[in-house]
C-alpha positions as CSV (number, residue, x, y, z in Angstrom):
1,X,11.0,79.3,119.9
2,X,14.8,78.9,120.0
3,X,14.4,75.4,118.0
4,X,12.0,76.8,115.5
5,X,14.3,79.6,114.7
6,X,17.1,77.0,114.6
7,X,15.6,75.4,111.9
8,X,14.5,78.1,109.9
9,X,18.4,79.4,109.5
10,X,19.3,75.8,109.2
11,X,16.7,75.7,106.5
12,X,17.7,78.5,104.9
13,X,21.5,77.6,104.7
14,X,20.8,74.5,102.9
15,X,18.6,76.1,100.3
16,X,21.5,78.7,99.4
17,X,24.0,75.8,99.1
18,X,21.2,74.2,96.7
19,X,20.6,77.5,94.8
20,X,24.9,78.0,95.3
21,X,26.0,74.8,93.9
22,X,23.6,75.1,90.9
23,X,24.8,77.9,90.0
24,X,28.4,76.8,90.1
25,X,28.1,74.3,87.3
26,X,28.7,76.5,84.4
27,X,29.0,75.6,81.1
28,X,32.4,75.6,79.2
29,X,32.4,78.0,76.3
30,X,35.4,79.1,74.3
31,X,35.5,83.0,76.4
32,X,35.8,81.0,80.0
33,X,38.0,78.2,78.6
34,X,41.9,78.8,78.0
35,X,44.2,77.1,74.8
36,X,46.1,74.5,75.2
37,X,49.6,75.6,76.0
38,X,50.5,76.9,73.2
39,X,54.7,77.7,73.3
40,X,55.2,74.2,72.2
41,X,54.0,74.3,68.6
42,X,55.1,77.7,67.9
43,X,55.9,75.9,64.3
44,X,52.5,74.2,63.5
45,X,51.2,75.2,60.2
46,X,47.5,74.1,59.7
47,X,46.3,77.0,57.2
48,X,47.1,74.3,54.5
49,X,44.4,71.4,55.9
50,X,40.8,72.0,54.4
51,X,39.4,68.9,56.4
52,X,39.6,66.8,59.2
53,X,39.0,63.2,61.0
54,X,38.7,63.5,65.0
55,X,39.7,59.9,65.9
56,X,39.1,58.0,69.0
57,X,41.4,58.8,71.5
58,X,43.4,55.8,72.8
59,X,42.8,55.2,76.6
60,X,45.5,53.9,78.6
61,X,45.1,50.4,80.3
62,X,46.0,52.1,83.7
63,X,42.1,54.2,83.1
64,X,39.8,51.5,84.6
65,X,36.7,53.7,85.7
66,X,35.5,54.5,82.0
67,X,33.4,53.5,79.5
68,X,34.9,51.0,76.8
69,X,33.6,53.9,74.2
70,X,35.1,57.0,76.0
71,X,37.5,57.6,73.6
72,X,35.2,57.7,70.7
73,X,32.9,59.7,72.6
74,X,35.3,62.3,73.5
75,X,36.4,62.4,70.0
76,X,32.9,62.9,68.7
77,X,32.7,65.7,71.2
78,X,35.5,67.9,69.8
79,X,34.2,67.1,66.2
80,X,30.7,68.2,66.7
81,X,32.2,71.3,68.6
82,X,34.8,72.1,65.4
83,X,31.7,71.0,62.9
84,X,28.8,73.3,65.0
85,X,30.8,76.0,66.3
86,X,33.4,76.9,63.7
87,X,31.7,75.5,60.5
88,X,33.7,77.2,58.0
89,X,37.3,76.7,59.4
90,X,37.5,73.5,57.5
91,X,35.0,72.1,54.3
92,X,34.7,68.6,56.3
93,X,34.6,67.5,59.8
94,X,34.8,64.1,60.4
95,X,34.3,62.1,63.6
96,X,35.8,58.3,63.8
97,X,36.6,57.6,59.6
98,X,39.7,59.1,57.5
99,X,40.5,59.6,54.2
100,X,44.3,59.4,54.2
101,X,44.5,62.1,52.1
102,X,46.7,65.2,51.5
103,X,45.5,68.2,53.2
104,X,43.5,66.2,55.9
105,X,44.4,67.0,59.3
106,X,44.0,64.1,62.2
107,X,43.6,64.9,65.7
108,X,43.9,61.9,68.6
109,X,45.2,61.3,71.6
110,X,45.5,59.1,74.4
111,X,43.8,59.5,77.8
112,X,46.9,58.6,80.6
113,X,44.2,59.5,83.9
114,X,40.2,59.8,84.2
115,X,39.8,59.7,88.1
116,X,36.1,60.7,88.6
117,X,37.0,61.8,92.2
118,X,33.5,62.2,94.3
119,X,31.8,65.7,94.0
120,X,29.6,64.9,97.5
121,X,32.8,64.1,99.4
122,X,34.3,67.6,98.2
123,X,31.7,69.1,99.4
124,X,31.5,67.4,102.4
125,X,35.1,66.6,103.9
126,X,37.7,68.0,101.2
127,X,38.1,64.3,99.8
128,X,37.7,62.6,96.7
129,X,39.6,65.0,94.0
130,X,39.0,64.7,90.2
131,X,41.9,64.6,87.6
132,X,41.7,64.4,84.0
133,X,45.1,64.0,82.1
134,X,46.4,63.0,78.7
135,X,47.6,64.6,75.1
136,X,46.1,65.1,71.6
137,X,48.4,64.5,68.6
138,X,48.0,66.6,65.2
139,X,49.0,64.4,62.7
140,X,49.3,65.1,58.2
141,X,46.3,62.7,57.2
142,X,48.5,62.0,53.6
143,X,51.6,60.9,55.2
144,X,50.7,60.2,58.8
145,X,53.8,62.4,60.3
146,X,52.7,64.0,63.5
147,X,52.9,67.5,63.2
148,X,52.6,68.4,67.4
149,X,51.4,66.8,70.7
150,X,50.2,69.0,73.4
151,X,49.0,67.6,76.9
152,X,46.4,68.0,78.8
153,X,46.1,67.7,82.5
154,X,42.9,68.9,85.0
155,X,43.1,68.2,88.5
156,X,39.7,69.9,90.6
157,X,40.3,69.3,94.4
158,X,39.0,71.9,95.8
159,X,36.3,71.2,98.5
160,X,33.3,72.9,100.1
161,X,30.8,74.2,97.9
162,X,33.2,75.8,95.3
163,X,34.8,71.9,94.9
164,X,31.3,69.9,95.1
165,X,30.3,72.1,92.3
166,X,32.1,70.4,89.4
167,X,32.3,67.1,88.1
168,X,34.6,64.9,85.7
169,X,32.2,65.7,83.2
170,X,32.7,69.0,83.4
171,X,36.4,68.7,83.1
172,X,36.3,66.3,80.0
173,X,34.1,69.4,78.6
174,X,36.5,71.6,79.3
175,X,39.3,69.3,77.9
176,X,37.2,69.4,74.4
177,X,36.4,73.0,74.4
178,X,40.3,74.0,75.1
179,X,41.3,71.6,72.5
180,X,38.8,72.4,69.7
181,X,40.1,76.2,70.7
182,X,43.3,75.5,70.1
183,X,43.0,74.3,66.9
184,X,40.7,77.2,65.8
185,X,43.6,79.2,67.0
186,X,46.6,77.2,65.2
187,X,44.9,77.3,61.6
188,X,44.2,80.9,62.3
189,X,47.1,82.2,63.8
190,X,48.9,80.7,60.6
191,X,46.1,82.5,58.3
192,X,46.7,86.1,59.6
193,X,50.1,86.2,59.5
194,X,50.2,85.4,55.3
């Protein structure tokens, strides 16, 4: 009786980790996710940029656990986020191709740390932390001069069931969404105060 009942609570447990840890993987969306930090670029003017290129981000030789294509890929991200999700805040969103033209704003970046960590040994024994770490650069598509650089940097180490319940992917997400948001912000922080 004593085994039975054992294994019914034992049973049970793991189903509400299951049910827990599903859960726990949310989604990134622009209420949840936070700017940038902003205090550096309290002189950025975009109101003046009607388009812009998202170009591959540049990853650092030290990054050896990613894909040759990452770069483009998160680039592509943040453009389809800006093109989907804010569709009027510029006439033309371009992912990996420029113009070189006045009034064409280029975001990249480089990627300085992608660890992947290991969301079952979180969970598990507190091991295996994810970090995420780089900068995005706003540069004047016409004359190439780099108008700020703001860094980036997410480290998830917590363990248990909170820290095996988020991935890298979930960070680089979260790294898009917070810069896409902080551009929104820059072009209209700039609008509402003319």
């Amino acid at each position: 009786m004593k085994t039975t009942v054992y294994q019914a609570l034992l049973m049970s447990c793991a189903m509400a980790s299951v049910l827990f840890m599903s859960g726990c993987a949310s989604t990134a969306t622009y209420e949840n996710v936070r700017t940038l930090p902003l205090d550096q670029v309290a002189n950025t003017d975009l109101s003046n940029y009607t388009s812009v290129s998202v170009m591959a981000f540049e990853v650092s030789p030290d990054v050896t656990k990613v894909d040759a294509q990452f770069g483009k890929a998160f680039a592509g991200h943040i453009a389809g986020r800006l093109r989907t999700d804010f569709p009027a805040l510029f006439e033309e969103v371009r992912w990996d191709r420029r113009k070189q033209q006045p009034r064409e704003l280029i975001v990249t970046g480089t990627i300085s740390k992608y660890v992947p960590g290991s969301a079952d040994l979180r969970f598990a024994m507190w091991l295996g932390p994810s970090f995420f770490n780089g900068e995005v650069t706003l540069k004047d598509g016409g004359d190439g001069h780099i108008l700020c650089t703001l860094s980036f940097n997410k480290l998830w180490a917590w363990g248990g069931m909170l820290g095996g319940g988020k991935t890298i992917d979930g960070m680089v997400n979260e790294t898009a969404v917070a810069i896409t948001k902080t551009i929104v912000q820059l072009k209209n922080r700039q609008n509402a105060t003319k």
